[in-house]
C-alpha positions, 0 to 999 in steps of 0.5 A: 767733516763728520757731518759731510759724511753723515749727509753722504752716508744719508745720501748713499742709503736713501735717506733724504736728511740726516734727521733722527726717525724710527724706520732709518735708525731700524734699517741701521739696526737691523744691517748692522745685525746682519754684519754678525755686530752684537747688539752691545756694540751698537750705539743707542744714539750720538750727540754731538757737541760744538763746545771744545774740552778744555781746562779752561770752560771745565769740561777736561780736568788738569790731568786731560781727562774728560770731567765726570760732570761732563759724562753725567750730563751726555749720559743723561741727554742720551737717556731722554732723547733714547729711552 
């Protein structure tokens, strides 16, 4: 579904894939600077993950929360696809 909305959102704008490139992430950007957002509230950059967080592949501990492992590792994929 997220990605559904994604493609319309592409769509809507103009934008002919919901593939990263400079000048959409700019025109993103600068839209959401017009809207008065500050510029803390926007995000560098999405990944999106098919695995489920479960206990049992590790990703959630016993008391449902997210593995630090697991935070290190996005953080880490958001810091080499957006420096």
């Amino acid at each position: 579904m997220i990605l559904q909305d994604i493609a319309a959102i592409g769509k809507r704008e103009g934008i002919s894939s919901p593939t990263y490139t400079p000048p959409n992430v700019f025109l993103l950007t600068l839209k959401i600077y017009i809207l008065g957002v500050a510029s803390y509230e926007i995000p560098r950059g999405v990944v999106l993950d098919t695995q489920n967080f479960t206990e049992e592949n590790q990703r959630m501990t016993a008391s449902n929360k997210i593995c630090r492992r697991v935070i290190a590792d996005v953080r880490m994929m958001l810091n080499t696809l957006f420096p």
